[in-house]
C-alpha positions as CSV (number, residue, x, y, z in Angstrom):
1,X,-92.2,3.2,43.8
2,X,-93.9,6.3,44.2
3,X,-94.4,9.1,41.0
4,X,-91.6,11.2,43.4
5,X,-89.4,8.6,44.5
6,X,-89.0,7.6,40.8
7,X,-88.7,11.4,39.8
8,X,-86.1,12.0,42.7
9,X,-84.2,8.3,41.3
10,X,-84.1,9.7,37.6
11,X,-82.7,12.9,38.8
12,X,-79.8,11.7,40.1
13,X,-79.5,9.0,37.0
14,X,-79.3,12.6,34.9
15,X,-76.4,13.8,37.5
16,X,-74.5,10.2,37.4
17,X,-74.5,10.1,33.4
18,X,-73.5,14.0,33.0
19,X,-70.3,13.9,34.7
20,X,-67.4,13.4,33.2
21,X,-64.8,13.9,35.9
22,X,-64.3,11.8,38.4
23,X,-64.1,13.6,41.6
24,X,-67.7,15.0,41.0
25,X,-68.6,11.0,39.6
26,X,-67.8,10.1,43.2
27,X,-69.8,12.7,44.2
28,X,-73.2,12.2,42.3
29,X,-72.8,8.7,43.3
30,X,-72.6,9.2,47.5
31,X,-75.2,11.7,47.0
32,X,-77.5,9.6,45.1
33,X,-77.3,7.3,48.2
34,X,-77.4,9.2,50.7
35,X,-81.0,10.9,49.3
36,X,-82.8,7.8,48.7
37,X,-81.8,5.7,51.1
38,X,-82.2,8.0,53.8
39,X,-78.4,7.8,55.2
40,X,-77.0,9.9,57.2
41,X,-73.4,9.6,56.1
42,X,-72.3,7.8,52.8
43,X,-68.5,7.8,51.9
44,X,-66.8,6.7,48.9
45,X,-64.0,4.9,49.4
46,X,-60.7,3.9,46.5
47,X,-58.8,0.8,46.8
48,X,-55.0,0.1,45.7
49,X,-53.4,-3.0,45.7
50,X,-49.8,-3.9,45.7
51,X,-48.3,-7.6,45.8
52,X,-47.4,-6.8,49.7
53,X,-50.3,-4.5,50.8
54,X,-53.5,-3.2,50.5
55,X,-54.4,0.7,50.8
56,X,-58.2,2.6,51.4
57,X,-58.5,6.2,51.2
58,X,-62.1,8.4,51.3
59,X,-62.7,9.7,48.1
60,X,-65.7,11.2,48.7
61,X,-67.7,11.9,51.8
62,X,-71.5,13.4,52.0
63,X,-73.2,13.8,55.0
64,X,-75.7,16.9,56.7
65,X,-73.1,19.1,55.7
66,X,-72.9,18.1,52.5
67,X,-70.6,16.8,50.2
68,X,-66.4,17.2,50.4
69,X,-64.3,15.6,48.0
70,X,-60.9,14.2,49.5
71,X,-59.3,12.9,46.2
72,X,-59.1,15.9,43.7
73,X,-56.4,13.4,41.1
74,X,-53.9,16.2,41.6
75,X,-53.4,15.8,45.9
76,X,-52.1,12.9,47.5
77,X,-54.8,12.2,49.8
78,X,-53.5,12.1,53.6
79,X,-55.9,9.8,54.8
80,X,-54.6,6.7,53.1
81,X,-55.0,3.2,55.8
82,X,-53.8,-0.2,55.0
83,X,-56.9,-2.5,54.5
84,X,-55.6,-4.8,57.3
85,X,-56.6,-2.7,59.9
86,X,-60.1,-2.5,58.6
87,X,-61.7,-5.8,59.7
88,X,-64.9,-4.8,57.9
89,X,-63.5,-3.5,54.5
90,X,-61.0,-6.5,54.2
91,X,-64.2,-8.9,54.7
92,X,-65.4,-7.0,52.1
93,X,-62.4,-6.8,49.6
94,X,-62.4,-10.7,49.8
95,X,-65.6,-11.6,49.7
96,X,-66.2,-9.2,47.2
97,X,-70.2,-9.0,48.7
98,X,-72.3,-6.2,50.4
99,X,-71.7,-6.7,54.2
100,X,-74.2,-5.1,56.8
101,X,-74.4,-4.3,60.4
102,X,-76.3,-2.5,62.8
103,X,-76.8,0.8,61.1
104,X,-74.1,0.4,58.3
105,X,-73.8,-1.0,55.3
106,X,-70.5,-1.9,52.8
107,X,-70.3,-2.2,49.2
108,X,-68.0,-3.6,47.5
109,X,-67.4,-1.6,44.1
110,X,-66.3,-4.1,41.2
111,X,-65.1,-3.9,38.0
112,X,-66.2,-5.9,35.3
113,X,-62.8,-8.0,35.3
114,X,-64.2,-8.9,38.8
115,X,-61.0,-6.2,40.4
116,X,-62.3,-4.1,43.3
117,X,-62.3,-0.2,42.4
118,X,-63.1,0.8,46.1
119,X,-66.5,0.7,48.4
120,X,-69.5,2.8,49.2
121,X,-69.8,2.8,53.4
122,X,-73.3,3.5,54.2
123,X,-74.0,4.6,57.6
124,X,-77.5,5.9,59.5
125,X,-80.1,3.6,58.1
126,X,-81.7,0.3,58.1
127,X,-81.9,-0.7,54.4
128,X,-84.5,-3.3,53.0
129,X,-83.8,-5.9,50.3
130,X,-85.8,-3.6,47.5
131,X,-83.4,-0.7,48.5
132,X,-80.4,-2.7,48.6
133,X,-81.2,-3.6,44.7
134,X,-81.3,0.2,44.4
135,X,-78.0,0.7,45.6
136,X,-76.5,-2.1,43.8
137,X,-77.7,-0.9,40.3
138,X,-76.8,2.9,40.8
139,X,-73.1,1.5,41.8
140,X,-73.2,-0.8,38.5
141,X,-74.3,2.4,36.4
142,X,-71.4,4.7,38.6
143,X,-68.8,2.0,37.5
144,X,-70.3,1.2,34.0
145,X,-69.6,5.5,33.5
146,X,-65.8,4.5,35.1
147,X,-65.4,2.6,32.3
148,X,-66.6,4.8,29.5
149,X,-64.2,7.6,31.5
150,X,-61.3,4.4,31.3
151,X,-62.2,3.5,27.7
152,X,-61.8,7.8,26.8
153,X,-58.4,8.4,28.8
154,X,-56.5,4.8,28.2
155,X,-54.2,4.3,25.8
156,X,-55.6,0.8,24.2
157,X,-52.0,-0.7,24.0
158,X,-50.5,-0.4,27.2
159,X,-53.0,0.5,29.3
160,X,-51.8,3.6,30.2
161,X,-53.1,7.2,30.3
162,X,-53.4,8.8,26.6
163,X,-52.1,12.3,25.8
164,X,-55.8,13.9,26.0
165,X,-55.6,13.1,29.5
166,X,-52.1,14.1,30.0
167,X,-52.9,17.5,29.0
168,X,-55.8,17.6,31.1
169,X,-54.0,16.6,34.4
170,X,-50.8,18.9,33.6
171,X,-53.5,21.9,33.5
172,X,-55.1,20.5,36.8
173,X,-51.7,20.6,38.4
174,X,-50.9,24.2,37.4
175,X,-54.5,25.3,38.2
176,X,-53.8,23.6,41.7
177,X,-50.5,25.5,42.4
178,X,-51.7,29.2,41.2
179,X,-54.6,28.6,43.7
180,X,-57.4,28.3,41.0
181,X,-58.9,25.1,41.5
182,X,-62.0,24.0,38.9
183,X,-64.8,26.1,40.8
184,X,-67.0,22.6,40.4
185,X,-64.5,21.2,42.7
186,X,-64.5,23.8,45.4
187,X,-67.9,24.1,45.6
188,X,-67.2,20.5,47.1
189,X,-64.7,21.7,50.0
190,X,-61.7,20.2,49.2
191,X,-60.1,19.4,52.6
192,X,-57.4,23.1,52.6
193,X,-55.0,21.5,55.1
194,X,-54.0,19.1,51.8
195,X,-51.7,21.9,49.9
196,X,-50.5,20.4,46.0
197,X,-47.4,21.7,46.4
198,X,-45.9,21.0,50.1
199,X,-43.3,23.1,51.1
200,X,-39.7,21.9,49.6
201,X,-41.4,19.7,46.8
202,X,-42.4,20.1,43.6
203,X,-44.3,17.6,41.3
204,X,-42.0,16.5,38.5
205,X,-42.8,15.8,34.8
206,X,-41.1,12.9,33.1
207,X,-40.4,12.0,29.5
208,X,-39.0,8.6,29.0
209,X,-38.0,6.9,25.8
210,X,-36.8,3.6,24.5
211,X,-33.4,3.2,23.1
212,X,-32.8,2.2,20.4
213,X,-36.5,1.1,19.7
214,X,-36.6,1.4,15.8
215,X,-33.7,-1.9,15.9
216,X,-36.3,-3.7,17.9
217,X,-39.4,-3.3,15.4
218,X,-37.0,-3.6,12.5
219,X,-35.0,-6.7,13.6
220,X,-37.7,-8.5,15.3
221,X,-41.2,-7.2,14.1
222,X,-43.9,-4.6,15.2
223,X,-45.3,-7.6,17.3
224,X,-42.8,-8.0,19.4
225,X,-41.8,-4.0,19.3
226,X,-45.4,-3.8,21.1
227,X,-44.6,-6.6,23.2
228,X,-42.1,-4.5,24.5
229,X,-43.9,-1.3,24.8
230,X,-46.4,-3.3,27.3
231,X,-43.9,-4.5,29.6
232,X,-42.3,-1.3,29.9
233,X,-45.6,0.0,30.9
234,X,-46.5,-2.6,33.3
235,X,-43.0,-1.9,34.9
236,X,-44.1,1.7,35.0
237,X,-47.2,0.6,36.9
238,X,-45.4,-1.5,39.2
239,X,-42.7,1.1,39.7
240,X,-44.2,4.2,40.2
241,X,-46.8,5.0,43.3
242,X,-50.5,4.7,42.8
243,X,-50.9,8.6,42.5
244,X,-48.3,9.2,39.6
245,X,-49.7,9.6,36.6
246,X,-48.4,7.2,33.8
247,X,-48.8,8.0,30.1
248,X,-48.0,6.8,26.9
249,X,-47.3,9.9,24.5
250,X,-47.2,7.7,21.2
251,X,-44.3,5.7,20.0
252,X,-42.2,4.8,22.2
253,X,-42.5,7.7,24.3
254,X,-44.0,7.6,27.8
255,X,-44.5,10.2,30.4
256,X,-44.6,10.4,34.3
257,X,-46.2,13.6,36.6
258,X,-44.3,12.6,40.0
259,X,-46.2,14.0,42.8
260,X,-44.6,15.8,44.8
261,X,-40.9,15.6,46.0
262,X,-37.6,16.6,46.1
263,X,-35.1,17.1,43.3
264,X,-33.1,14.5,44.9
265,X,-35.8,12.1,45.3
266,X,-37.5,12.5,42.0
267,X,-33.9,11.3,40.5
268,X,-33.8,8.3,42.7
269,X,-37.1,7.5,42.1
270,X,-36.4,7.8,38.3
271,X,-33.1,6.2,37.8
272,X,-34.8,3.0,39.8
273,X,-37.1,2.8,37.1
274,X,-34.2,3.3,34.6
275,X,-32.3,0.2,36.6
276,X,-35.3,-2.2,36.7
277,X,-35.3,-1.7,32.8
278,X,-32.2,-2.3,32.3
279,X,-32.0,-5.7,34.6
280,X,-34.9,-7.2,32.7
281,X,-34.8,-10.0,29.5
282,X,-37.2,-9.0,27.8
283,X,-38.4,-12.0,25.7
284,X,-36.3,-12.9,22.5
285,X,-35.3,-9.2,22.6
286,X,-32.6,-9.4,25.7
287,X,-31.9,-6.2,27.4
288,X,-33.8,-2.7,26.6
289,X,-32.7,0.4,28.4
290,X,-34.3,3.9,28.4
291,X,-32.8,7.2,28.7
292,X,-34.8,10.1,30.9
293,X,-35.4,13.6,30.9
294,X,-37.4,15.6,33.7
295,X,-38.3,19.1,34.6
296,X,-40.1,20.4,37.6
297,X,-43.5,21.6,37.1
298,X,-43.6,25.2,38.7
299,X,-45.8,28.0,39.3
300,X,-46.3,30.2,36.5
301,X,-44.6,27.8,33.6
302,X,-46.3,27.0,30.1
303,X,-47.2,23.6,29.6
304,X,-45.3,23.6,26.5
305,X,-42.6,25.0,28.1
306,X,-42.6,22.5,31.0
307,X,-42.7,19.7,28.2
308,X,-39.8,21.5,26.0
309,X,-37.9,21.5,29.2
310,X,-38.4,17.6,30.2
311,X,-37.4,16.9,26.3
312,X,-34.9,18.8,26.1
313,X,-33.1,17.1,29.2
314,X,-34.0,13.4,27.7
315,X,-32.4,14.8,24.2
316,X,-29.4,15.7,26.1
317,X,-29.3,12.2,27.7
318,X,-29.8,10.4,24.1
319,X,-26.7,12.5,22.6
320,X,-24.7,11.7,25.8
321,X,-24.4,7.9,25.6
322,X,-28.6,7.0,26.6
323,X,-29.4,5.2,29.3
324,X,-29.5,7.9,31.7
325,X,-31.5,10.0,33.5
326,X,-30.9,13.8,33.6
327,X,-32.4,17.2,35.1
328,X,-32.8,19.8,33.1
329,X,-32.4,22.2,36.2
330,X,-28.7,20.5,36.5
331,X,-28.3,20.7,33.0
332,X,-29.1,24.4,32.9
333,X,-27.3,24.9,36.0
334,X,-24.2,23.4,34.4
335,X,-24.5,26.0,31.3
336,X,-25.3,22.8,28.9
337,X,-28.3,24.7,27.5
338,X,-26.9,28.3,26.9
339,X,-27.9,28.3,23.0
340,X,-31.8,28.2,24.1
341,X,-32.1,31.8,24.4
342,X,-31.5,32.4,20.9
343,X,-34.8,29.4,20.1
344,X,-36.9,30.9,22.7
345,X,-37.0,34.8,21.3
346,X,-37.8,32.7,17.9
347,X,-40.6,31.3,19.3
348,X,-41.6,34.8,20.9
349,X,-42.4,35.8,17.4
């Protein structure tokens, strides 16, 4: 290789390795392809996988025009297909190899567990063995950073988003509604059409906690107390849509930012949860249950305040019997919170 070529390949190594968010991550990646294999259009593309169905969105798409990023982590994306009616990408998600055709080439992205992350479409060049190396060992350095992003955000238990990343994402979603998007991010033309905050819904914040959880650690051990907290969060994972964001807050506390919907359908959706919990045998303990508190998370609101609200509903549920899920906009509604007032101008001062 060439003094420039290598010059051009270690500049984009720089812009791989600096990012530490993953839109832009997609982003250094497709562009890094596009450059120095000479394509005319490189997209990266997620993957989610349920037990019924498979599902491929564009992350990220750079072409003449540049690049537009279609997954900000805050917006559902809109473009989401099922991988079944992708012949070429579900050749790809099972063979788990690069697959090429006239003019376009498919990349499967893996993880080091061997699950697929998502692909890189390359389309607009003929690409040579040496070059397909290339691209094979910038997408192992883009997913080897995935990992060190994973390893920073993931709570080591459960698996789970940690409360770093909770705050970060909460802020995102604010930023998203007031209109002030990270400037990073709109230099990368984030699709408009794709509004957070449709018309009629609101995203939802969650707090759910175990009942009870102290008589599990105490009467059967801190082993099988964490036992416990994993299932509950691989329930979470199996009950919640791929763009919720699932946390563990510490304890035995976990939290949920619903994307958006309805009042009425962010209850459903949460007392579902709260059923699925409470119909499970949970090994030697029997039956857990969990009692929930949520808030909408609205233009204009504090963080804090958004979180006080949330806890404040799921403290209401714990004094009135557990096992429950409760609004604090019903609660507040109902008058159940009319001493708050006299807390709030407290914490004015």
């Amino acid at each position: 290789m060439s003094l420039p070529g290598t010059t051009r390949l270690l500049s984009h190594l720089q812009s791989l390795t600096q990012e530490r968010e993953r839109p832009l991550l997609e982003a250094a990646l497709a562009s890094a392809l596009r450059d120095l294999l000479g394509a005319t259009h490189v997209s990266v593309l997620k993957l989610s996988q349920t037990p019924q169905e498979s599902f491929v969105w564009p992350a990220v798409v750079v072409d003449a025009d540049g690049a537009r990023i279609h997954d900000d982590g805050v917006s559902v994306p809109a473009e989401m297909v099922s991988v079944e009616r992708l012949p070429r990408l579900r050749d790809c998600l099972e063979s788990g190899r690069h697959r090429a055709e006239a003019g376009k080439d498919l990349f499967p992205l893996l993880k080091a567990n061997g699950a697929c992350f998502g692909f890189v479409d390359i389309e607009g060049c003929a690409i040579d063995e040496a070059q397909i190396e290339v691209a094979e060992r910038l997408q192992a350095i883009f997913m080897n950073m995935l990992a060190l992003l994973d390893y920073s955000e993931v709570d080591t238990l459960t698996g789970l988003l940690n409360r770093k990343t909770f705050d970060d994402y909460l802020l995102r979603i604010l930023s998203s509604l007031s209109g002030n998007d990270d400037t990073r991010l709109e230099s990368l033309r984030l699709p408009s059409r794709r509004q957070p905050n449709p018309e009629g819904l609101d995203h939802w914040l969650a707090v759910i906690d175990i009942d009870h959880f102290k008589r599990v650690n105490d009467n059967f051990g801190h082993l099988i107390g964490d036992e416990v907290l994993l299932l509950v969060a691989t329930m979470m994972t199996n009950s919640f849509r791929t763009h919720d964001k699932l946390f563990r807050f510490g304890g035995e506390e976990f939290i949920v930012l619903l994307k958006p919907n309805t009042g009425q359908d962010a209850r459903r959706i949460f007392d579902r949860f709260r059923t699925a919990i409470e119909a499970r045998d949970f090994p030697q303990v029997g039956h857990v249950t969990v009692s929930i508190g949520y808030a909408a998370i609205a233009l204009g609101d504090q963080p804090s305040v958004i979180l006080d609200n949330a806890d404040n509903a799921l403290y209401w549920a714990k004094e009135h019997g557990r096992n429950q899920v409760a609004s604090y906009a019903e609660l507040f509604a109902a008058g159940e919170f009319a001493s708050k007032p006299a807390q709030s101008e407290i914490e004015l001062f």
